[in-house]
C-alpha positions as CSV (number, residue, x, y, z in Angstrom):
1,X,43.1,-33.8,-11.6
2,X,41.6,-33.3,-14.9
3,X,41.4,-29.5,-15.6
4,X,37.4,-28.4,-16.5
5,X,36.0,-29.0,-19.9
6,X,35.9,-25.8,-21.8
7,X,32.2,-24.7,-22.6
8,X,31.0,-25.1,-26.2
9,X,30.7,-21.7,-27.8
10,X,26.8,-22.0,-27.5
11,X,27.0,-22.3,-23.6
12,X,29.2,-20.0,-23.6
13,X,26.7,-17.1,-25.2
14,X,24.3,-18.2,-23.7
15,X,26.5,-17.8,-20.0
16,X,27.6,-14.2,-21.0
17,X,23.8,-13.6,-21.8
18,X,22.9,-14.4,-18.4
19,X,25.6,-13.0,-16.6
20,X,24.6,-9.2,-18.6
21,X,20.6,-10.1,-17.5
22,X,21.3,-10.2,-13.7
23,X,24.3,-7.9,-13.3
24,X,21.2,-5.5,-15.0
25,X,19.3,-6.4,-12.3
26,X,16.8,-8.3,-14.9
27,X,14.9,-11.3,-13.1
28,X,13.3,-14.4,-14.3
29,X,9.7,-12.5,-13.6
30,X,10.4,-9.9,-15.1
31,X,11.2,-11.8,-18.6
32,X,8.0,-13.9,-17.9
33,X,5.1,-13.4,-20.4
34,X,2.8,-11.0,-20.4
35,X,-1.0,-12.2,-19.9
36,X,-3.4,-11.8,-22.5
37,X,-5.8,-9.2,-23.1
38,X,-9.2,-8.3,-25.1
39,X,-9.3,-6.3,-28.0
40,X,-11.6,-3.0,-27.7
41,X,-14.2,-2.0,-29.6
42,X,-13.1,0.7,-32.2
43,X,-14.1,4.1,-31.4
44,X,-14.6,6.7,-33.6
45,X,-14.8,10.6,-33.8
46,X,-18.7,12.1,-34.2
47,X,-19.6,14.3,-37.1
48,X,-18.3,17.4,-34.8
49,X,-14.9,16.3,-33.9
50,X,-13.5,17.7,-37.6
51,X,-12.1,21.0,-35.6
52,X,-11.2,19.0,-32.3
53,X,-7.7,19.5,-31.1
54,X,-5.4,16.7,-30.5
55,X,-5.4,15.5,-26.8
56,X,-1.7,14.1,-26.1
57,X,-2.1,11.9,-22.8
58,X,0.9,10.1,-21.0
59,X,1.0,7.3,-19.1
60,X,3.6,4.3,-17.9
61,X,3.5,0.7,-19.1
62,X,5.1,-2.0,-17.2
63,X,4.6,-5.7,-16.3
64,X,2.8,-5.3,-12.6
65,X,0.8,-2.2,-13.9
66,X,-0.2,-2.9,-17.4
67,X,-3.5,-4.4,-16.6
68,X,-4.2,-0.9,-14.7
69,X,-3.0,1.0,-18.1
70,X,-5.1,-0.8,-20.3
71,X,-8.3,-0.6,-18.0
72,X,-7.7,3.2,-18.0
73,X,-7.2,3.8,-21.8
74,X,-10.3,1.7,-22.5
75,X,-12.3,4.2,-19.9
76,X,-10.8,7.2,-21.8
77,X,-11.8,6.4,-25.0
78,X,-14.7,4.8,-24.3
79,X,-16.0,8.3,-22.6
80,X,-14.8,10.5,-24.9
81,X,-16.7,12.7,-27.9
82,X,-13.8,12.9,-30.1
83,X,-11.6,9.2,-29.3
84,X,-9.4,9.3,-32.3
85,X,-8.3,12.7,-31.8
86,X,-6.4,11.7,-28.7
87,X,-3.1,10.6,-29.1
88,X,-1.2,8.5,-26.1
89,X,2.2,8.7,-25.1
90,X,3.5,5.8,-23.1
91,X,7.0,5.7,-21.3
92,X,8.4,1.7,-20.7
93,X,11.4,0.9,-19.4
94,X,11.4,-2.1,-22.4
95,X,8.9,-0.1,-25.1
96,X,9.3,-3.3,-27.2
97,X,8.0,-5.7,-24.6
98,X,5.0,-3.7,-24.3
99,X,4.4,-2.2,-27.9
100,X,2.5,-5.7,-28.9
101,X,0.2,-5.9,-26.0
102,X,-1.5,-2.0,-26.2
103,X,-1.4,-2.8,-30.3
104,X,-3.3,-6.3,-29.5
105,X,-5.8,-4.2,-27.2
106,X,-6.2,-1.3,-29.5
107,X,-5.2,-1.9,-33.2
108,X,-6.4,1.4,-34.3
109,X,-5.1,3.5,-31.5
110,X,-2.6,6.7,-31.9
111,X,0.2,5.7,-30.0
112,X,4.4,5.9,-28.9
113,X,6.0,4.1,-26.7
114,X,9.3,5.7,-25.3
115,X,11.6,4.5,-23.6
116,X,12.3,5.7,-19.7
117,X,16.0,4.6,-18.7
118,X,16.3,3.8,-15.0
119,X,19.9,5.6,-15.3
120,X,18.0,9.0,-14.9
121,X,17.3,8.7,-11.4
122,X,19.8,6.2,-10.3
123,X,21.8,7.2,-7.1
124,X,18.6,9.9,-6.7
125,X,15.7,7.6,-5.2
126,X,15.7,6.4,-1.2
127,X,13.3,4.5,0.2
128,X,9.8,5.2,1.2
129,X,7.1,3.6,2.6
130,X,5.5,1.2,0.2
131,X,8.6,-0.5,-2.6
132,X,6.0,0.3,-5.3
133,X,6.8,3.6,-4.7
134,X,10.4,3.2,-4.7
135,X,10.5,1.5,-8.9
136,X,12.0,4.1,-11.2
137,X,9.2,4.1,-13.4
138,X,7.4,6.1,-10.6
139,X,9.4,9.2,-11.2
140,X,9.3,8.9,-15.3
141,X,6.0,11.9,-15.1
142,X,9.3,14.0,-13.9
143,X,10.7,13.7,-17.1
144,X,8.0,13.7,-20.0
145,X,9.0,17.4,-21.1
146,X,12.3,15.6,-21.7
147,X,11.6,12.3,-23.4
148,X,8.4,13.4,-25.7
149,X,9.0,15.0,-28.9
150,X,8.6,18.9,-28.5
151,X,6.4,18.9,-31.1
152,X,4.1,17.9,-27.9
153,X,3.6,21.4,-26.0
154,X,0.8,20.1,-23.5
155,X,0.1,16.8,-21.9
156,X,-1.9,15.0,-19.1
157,X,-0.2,12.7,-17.1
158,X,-2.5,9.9,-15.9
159,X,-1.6,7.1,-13.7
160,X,-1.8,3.5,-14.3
161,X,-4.3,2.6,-11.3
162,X,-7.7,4.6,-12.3
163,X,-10.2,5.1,-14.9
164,X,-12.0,8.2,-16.4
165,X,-15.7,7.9,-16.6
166,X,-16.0,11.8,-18.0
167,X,-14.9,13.0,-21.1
168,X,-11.1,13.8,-21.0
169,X,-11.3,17.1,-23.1
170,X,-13.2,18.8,-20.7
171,X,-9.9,18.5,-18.4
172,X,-8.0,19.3,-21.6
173,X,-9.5,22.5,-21.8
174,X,-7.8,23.3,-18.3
175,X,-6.9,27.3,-18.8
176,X,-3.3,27.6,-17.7
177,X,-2.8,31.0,-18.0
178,X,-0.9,33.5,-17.8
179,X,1.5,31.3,-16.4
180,X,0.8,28.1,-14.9
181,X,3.3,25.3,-15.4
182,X,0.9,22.4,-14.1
183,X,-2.6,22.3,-13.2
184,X,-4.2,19.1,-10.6
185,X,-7.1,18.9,-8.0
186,X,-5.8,20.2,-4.6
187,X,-7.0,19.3,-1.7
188,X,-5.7,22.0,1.0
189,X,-8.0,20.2,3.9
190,X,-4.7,18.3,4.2
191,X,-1.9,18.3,6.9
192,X,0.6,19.7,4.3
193,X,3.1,19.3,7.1
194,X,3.0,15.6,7.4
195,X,4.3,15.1,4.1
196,X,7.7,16.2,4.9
197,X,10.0,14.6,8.5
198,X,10.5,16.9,11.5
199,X,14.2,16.9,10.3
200,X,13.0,19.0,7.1
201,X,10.9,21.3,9.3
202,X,13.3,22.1,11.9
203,X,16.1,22.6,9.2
204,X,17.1,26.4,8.7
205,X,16.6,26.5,5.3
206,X,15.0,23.9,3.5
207,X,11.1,25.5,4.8
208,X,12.0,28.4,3.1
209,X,11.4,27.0,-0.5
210,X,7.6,26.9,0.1
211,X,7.8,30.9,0.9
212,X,7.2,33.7,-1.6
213,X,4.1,31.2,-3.7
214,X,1.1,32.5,-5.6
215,X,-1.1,30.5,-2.3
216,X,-0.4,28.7,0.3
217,X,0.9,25.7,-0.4
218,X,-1.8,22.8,-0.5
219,X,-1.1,18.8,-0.9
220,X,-2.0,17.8,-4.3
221,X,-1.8,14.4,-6.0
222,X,0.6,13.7,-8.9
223,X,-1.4,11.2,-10.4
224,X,-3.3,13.6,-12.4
225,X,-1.9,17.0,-14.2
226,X,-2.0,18.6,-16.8
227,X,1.3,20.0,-17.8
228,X,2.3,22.6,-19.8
229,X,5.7,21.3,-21.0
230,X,6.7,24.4,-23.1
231,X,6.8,25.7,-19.5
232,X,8.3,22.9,-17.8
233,X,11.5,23.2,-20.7
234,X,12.0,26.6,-20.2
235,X,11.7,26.6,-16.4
236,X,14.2,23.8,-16.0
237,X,11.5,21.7,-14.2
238,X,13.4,18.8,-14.4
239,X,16.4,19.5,-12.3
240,X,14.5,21.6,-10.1
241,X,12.5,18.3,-8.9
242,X,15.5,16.7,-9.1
243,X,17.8,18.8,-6.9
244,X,15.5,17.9,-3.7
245,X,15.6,14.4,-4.7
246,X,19.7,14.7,-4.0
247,X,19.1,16.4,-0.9
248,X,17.0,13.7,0.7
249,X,19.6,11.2,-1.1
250,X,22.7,12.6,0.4
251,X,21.8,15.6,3.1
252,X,18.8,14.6,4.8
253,X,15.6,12.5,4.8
254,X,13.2,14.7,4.7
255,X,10.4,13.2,3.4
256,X,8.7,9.3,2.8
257,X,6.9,9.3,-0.2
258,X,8.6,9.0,-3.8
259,X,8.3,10.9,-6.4
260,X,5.3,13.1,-4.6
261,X,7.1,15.2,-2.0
262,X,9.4,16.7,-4.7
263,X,7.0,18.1,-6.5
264,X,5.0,19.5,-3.9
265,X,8.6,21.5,-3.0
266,X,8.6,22.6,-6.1
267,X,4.7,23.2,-7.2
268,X,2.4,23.5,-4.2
269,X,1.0,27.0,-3.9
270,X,1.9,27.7,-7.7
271,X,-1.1,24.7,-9.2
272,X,-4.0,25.9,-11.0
273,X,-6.7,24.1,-9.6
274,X,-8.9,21.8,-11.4
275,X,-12.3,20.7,-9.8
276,X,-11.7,17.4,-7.2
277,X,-14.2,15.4,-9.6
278,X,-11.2,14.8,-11.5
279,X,-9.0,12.7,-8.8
280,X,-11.6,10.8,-6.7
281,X,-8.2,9.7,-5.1
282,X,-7.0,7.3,-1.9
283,X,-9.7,4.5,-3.6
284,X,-6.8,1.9,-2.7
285,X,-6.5,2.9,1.0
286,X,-3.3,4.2,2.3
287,X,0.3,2.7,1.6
288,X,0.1,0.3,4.8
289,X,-2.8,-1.8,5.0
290,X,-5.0,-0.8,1.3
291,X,-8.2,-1.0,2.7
292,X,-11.3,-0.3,1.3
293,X,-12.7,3.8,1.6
294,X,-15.8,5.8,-0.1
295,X,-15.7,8.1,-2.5
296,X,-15.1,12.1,-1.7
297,X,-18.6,14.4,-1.5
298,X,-19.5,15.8,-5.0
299,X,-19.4,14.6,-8.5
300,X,-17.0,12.2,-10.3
301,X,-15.3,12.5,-13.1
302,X,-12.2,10.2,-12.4
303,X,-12.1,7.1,-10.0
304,X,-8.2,6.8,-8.6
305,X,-6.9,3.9,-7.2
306,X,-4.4,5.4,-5.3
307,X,-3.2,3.7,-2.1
308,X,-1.7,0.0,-1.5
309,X,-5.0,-1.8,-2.6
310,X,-5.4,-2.1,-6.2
311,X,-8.7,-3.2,-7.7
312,X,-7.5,-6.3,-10.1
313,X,-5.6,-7.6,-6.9
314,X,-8.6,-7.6,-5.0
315,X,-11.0,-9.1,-7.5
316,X,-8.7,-11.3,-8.4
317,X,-8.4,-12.8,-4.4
318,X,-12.1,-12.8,-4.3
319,X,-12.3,-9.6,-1.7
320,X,-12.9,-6.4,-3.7
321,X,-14.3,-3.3,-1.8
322,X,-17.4,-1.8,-3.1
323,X,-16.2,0.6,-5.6
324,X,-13.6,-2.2,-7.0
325,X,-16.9,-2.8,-9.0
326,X,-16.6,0.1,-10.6
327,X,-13.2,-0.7,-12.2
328,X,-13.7,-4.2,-12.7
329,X,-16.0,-3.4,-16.5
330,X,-12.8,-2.0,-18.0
331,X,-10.7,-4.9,-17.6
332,X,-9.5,-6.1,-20.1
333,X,-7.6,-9.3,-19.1
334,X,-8.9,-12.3,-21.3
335,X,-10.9,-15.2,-19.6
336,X,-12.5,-18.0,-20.9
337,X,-16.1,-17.3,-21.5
338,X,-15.9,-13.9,-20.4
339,X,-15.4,-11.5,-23.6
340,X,-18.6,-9.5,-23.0
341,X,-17.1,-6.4,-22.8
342,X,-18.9,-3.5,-21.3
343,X,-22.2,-6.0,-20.3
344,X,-21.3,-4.4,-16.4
345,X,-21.5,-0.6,-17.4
């Protein structure tokens, strides 16, 4: 039997290539190219934004989300009195994949893109109840006060499924003193209970973290905060969050949620509250089903998508809820005969 022919030193490459993509867990998908977007209009600062302070506002950028990102940095700017003073920090687990895309969108936008390794909370995520919630880009807004530059002392952590139809310096101005490490809408109407299992409430010692706060602790929603990352540094933050994501990797499920249930452990009942205009959350139903709900009572400063229903997905199958509407003038995915942007708002 004639032994195999040795592979040209091409193949070869290309073989070892491949083998390194997949034994990284890389997928055909995820190498796929991005779709094409809409450039923005260019928006400038008024006569009165010479004194305005620099608004440093972080969000994630990745392949299934990065429609959501650039729908909600077009609804920032296009709502704000001083747009070039805000500067936007983006965390990508491939920054260069994404770089072109948010330049293509905004050429004149202030701008990073970091990179988030997946390392950081390898071995320290479990499952929950919905896989988006289980990516490692959902736990990168535990680690902004170590990835950005320290130069950045303050930042608002947005997430990728909502847009802003306020001004965002009006949440900048947030007043966290004397102390507070993070600021977010609370909504203390809610079980606080059933975020956690029964095994984390009968325990003997894990209930007693929530003693000794500022409040009683209330549920609030990670997908908006402003955070004080001085603060965060010098509080060790980080592995505080991180320390009960090791306890329900290795001692005990206590909870089914990503990244949120560690930070209410280590925040709830220490928040400065901000006013609920600013997280018109659960527009995307809950984690199961994603069906359509109504806005919260009261004004609206911020429509969140949070939930299992996202608003492009739903246009795009031809059954969008009511307030999917709302989203839809931001978008900025290209389509033939469709570049009137803003004609919907």
């Amino acid at each position: 039997m004639q032994p195999p022919m040795p592979l040209s030193p091409c193949l070869a490459a290309v073989s070892l290539l491949l083998a390194a993509a997949f034994s990284s867990g890389w997928t055909l998908h995820a190498a796929a190219e991005l779709p094409r977007f809409r450039e923005a209009p260019a928006f400038r600062n008024g006569p009165g934004c010479a004194s305005a302070p620099t608004i440093h506002i972080a969000m994630t950028l990745d392949a299934t989300y990065l429609r959501g990102s650039l729908a909600g940095v077009l609804s920032i700017l296009r709502h704000s009195s001083c747009p070039e003073s805000i500067s936007f920090n983006f965390l990508a687990t491939r920054p260069r994949r994404f770089r072109p895309a948010v330049s293509a969108s905004f050429p004149s936008l202030s701008f990073d893109v970091y990179r988030f390794d997946p390392a950081l909370v390898r071995g320290r995520i479990s499952s929950s109840v919905r896989r988006a919630l289980d990516q490692p880009l959902n736990y990168a807004r535990i680690y902004l006060a170590d990835i950005l530059p320290h130069s950045v002392h303050r930042v608002i952590y947005f997430d990728s499924d909502l847009v802003v139809v306020d001004d965002v310096a009006r949440l900048w101005a947030t007043d966290l003193s004397p102390d507070h490490v993070l600021a977010a809408p609370e909504y203390c109407h809610a079980n606080f209970t059933s975020y956690f299992t029964d095994r984390f409430w009968s325990d003997p010692v894990y209930p007693d973290a929530l003693n000794g706060r500022r409040r009683s602790p209330c549920y609030f929603n990670t997908g908006v905060m402003v955070m004080d990352l001085d603060r965060w540094r010098a509080g060790g933050y980080t592995r505080k969050l991180e320390a009960w994501m090791e306890v329900q990797k290795r001692e005990a499920r206590i909870y089914e949620l990503g990244s949120l249930p560690p930070f209410l452990l280590v925040f709830a009942g220490e928040v400065k509250g901000v006013e609920h205009r600013w997280n018109q959350h659960g527009l995307g139903g809950d984690n199961v089903e994603g069906l359509c709900r109504d806005l919260h009572p009261g004004p609206v400063s911020l429509l969140h998508w949070s939930g299992k229903g996202k608003p492009w997905l739903r246009l795009d199958a031809g059954r969008p809820c009511q307030l999917d509407a709302l989203w839809a003038p931001y978008d900025l995915l290209r389509r033939d005969g469709r570049d009137d942007l803003f004609a919907d708002i």
